[in-house]
N, C-alpha and C positions, 0 to 999 in steps of 0.2 A: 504493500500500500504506500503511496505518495502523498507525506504529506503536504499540504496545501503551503506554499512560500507567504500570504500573508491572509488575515483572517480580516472578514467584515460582517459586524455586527449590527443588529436592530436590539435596540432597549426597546421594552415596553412600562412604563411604569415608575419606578421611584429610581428616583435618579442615579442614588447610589450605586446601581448594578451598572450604569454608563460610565459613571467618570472613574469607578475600577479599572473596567477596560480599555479604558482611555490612558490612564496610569499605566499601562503596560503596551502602552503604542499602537493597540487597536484605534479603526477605523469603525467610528460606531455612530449610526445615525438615530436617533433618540425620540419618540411615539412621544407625546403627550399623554395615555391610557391612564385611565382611571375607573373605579368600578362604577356602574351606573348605580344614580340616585345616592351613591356613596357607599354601594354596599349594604342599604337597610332595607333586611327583608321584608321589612311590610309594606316597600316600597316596591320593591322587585318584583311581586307576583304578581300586581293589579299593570303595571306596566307592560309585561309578559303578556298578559292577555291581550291588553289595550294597541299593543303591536301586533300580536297575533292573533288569539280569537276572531277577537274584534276588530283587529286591524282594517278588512276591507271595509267594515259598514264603514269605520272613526272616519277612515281614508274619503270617504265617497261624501258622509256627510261634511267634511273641510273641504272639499272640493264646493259642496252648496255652498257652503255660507261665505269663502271668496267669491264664487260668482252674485251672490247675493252684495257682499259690501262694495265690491268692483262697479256691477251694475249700477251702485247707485247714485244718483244725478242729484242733491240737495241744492234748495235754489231758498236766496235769503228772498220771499216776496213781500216783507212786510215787518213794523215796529209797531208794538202795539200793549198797552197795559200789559201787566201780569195776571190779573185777574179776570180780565177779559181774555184770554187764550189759553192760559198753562192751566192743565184739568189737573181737577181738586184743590188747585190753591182757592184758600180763602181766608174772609178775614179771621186774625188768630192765628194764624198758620205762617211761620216762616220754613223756606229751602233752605237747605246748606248743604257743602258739598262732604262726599265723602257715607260711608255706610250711615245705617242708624247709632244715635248715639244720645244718651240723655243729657242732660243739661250738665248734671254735676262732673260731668267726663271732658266737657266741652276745653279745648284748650285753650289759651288766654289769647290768641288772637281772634280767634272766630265767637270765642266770646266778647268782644269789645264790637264786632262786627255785628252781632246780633243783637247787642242792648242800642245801638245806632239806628239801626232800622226798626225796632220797639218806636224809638222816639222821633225819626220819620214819619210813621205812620200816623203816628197821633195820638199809638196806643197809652201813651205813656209819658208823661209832663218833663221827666228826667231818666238821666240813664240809671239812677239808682233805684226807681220805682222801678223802670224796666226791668232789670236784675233781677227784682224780687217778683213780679209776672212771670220770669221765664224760670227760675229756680222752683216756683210754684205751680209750673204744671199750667197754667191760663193763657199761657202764649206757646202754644205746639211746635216742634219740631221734628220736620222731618227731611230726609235725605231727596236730594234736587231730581237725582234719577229714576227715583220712586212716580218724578210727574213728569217725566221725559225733559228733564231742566238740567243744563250743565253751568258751573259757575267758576272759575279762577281761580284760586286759594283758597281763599273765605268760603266764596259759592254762595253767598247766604243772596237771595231773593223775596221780596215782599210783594205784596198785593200791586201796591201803587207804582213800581218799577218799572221800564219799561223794559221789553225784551224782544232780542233777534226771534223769527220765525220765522222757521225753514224747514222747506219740505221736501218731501220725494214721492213720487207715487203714493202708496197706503201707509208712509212715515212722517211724524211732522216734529221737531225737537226746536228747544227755547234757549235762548241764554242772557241774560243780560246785556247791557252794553260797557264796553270795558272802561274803567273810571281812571286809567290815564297813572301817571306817576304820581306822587305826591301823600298827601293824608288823606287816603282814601279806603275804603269798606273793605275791599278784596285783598289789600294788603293789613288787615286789622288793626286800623285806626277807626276810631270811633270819636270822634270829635265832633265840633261845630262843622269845620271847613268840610270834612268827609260828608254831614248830612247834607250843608248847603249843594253840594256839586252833585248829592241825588234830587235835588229840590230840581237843579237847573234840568237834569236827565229827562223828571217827570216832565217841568213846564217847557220847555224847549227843542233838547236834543231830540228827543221819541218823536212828536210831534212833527218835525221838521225832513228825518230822516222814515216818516209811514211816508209824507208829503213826496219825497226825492224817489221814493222809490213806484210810486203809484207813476209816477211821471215817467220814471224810465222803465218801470218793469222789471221782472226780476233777476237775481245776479246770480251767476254758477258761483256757488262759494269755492268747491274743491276745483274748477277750471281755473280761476284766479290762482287757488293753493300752487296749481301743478307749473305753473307759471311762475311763480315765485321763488319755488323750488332750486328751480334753473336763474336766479338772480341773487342766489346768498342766504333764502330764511330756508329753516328748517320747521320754520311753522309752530316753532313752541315756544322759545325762547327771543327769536329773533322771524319778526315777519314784518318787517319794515318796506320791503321792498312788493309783499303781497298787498298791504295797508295803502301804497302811493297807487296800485294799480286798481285799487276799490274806488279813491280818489279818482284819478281818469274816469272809472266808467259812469260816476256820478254826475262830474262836470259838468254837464250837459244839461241835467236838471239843477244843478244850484244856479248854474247864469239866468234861468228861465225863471227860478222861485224864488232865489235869493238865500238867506239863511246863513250870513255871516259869523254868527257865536261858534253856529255848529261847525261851518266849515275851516272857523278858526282851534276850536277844540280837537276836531279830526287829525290836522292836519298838523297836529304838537302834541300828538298822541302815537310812539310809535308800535304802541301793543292793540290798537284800536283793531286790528284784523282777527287777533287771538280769540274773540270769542264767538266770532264768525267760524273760526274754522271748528270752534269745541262745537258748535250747533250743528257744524255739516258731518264731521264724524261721528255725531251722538245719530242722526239719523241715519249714516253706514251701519252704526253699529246696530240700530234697534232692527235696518233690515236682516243683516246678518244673524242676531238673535232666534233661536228658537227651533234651529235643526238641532232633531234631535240626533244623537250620537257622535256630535260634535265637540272635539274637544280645545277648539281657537277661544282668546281670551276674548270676549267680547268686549269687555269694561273692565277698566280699574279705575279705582279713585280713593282717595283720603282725605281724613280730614283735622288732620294732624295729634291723633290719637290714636286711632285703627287705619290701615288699607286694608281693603277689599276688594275682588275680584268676581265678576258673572262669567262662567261659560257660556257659549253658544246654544250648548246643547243640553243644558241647566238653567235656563233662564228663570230673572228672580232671586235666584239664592244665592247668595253671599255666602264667600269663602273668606276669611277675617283672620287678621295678624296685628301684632300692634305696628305703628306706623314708622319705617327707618329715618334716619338722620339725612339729610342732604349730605352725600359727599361731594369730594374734587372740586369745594366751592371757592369762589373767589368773593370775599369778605371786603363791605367797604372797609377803611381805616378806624382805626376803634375797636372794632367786633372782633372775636371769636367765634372759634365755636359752642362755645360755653351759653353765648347768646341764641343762639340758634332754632328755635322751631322745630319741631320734626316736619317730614314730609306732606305736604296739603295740596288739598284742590282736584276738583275733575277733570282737569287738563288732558290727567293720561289716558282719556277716550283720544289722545289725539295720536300716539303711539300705537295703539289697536288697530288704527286705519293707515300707518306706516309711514306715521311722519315721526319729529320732533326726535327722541332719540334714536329712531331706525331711522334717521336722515342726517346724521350728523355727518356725513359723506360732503353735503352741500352747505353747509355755515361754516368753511371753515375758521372767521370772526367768533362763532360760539365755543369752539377748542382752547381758545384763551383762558376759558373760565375751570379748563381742570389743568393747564399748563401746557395744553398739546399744541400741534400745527395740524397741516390740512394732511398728512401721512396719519394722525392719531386720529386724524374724524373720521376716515376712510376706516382705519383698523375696529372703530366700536361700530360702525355700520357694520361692518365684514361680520363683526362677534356677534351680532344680533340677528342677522341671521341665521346662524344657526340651531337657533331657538323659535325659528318662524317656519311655514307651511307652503310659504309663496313669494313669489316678488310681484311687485304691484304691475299691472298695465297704465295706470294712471299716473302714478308717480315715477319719475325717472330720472336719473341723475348722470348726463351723459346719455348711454345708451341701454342701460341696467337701472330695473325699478327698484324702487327700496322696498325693503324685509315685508313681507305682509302677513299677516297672521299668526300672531302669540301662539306658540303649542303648549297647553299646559305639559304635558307629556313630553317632551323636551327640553321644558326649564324644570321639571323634576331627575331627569334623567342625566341634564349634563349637569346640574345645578347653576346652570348659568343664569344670572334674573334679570329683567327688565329694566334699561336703565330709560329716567324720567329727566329730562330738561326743563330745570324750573328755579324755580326764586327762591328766598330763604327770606321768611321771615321771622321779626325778636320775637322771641320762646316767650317774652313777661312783660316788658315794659312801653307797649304800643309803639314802638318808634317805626312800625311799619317794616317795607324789605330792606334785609341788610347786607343785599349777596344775591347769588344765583349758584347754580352748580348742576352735579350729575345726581338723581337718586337713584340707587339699587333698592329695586324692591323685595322685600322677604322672603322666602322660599314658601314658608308654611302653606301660604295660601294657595299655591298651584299643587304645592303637595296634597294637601286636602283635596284639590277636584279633582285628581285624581283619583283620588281613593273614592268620591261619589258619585264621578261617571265609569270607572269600572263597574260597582255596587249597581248602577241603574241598568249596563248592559247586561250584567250579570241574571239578574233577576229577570229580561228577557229572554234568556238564552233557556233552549229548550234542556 
């Protein structure tokens, strides 16, 4: 027998077994391998099935529910009260973003967000009777998605507000209008100046912007997105460039109706597109909703106390963690992260339909904020999807769409998790946003669908 004059090796797995052989002049090219889900068997076998038993239905019905979110055409046709569109708000009742949650869990921004809108409304002479209304159960609360309503950080929506409405075929979803930098609701300031600039919202901006739009007709919200794309925003953190081209397609009615506040707040506003886009993917996502045996992430949200998560093919039920840290933030001067907030806001329906962190391919301006260049924005698009189902036909960056379709069953299996591009706001002392960054969201919670859309296939399995 002849032995072999030099030897070349594959590691798979802990590195140590590589850089042995490397210490002894081997030629060894090195697997990243690891055991899936971590190696926890009670992870392993619902996965096993969910690839194989079940693999062809999961397989068929993610097939649906991309062609479902793909298909769908969301058109902003209209601004119009809250109470007059978004079903089951009423008086009493405030939205926030992020699961259910009771008052006394509520964390300190979204609570200052909510006692502000107590006293918007009227319900309440000051923020300190408010407090004691909402601590007491006479002022409700509940979760935005629960009335097809997506909101910012905060998320918190009141009767008297006014909000985007945007439709698609048999889908219709709401959102506020976004209130701009400053001491405002969405960033959890609760002040004078925060309620004044919803006074202006109610009396003015809504009003002016049903006006603009009844004149021009309605606007593709994700055509603008897909457009903007290709000019710098990744639609969650940065959509400046999508905002200047809502502008343009307005134009034409503000020279005709006039409406100078509005078009002066628009246009000094450069997140004013942000909640455009949360309306148009909350109605991808509610078409995509409701195949069953579907295991794509339909929804996440937070609300800076718990995230949670809907299945496609589990609609409704909340899969619940408590809510991660913002990391790789960039911190104005002063701050920590000691100051810091945890994770907030329904934003990340915008991530579900394949932007904002499955895009960070095209901002590479938004890489600055975890210290990277436009190699590092390409590399967390790359990482993301391989936790996704699809690449978008709609969104494309170049000539490759971005990542489409959350797999629960993929982010359990590689433990890779979704990351969220978003704001940071003070944990305590209302100073509003203090930062922006990357959020990794928790495992648990796709762990968990997992285990209950195996459990649901299961129990139909003959």
């Amino acid at each position: 027998m002849t032995l072999p004059r030099s030897v070349h090796a594959v590691s798979l797995g802990l590195s140590i077994f590589a850089d042995a052989l490397r210490d002894q002049g081997v030629d060894v090219a090195e697997v990243d391998w690891r055991p899936p889900a971590g190696g926890d068997p009670e992870l392993l076998a619902p996965l096993t099935r969910l690839w194989g038993e079940h693999g062809d239905r999961v397989a068929a019905a993610n097939d649906e529910a991309m062609s479902r979110m793909e298909g769908c055409v969301p058109q902003a046709v209209t601004v119009a009260p809250a109470r007059a569109v978004v079903p089951g708000l009423r008086e009493g009742l405030l939205l926030h973003s992020g699961p259910p949650i009771e008052f006394a869990r509520v964390c300190d921004p979204q609570r200052r967000a909510l006692t502000a809108a107590v006293v918007f409304e009227g319900w309440a002479p000051d923020r300190e009777s408010a407090e004691r209304l909402l601590a007491g159960g006479e002022i409700a609360l509940e979760p935005g998605n629960a009335h097809d309503h997506v909101g910012p950080m905060t998320g918190v929506c009141s009767p008297s507000m006014p909000v985007w409405v945007v439709e698609a075929d048999s889908v219709r979803a709401y959102s506020t209008l976004n209130e701009g930098p400053g001491r405002t609701l969405w960033f959890g300031v609760g002040d004078d100046e925060a309620v004044e600039r919803l006074r202006f919202f109610r009396d003015v901006l809504g009003p002016t912007l049903a006006r603009l739009l009844d004149h021009r007709g309605p606007v593709d919200v994700l055509g603008l997105a897909a457009q903007g794309l290709n000019m710098g925003d990744e639609l969650h953190m940065r959509s400046q460039a999508t905002g200047n081209l809502l502008i343009r397609d307005l134009l034409s009615a503000f020279a005709a109706l006039g409406g100078e506040a509005a078009a002066q707040f628009i246009a000094g506003n450069h997140h004013f597109f942000l909640n455009l886009t949360m309306a148009g993917c909350k109605c991808a996502s509610l078409a995509a909703s409701g195949v069953e045996g579907s295991s794509v992430v339909a929804l996440m949200s937070r609300n800076g106390t718990d995230m949670a998560l809907q299945l496609s093919g589990l609609p409704g039920r909340w899969f619940t963690a408590p809510a991660a840290p913002v990391q790789d933030t960039l911190l104005r001067e002063g701050f920590t992260s000691d100051d810091a907030a945890l994770d907030i806001g329904d934003s990340a329906v915008i991530e579900c339909c394949g932007l904002g962190g499955m895009a960070l391919a095209a901002a590479p301006a938004v890489a600055a904020f975890f210290g990277g260049d436009a190699a590092a924005a390409t590399a967390r698009t790359e990482l993301m999807a391989e936790i996704c189902v699809a690449r978008s036909q709609r969104f494309a960056i170049g000539a490759r769409g971005t990542p489409l379709g959350i797999d629960a069953r993929l982010v359990a299996e590689l433990e890779i998790a979704p990351q969220i591009t978003t704001g940071v706001l003070h944990a305590s002392s209302g100073a509003g946003q203090i930062g922006a960054g990357v959020a990794h969201q928790p495992l648990e919670p796709f762990q968990a669908a997992v285990l209950a859309l195996d459990a649901a296939l299961s129990a139909q399995s003959p």
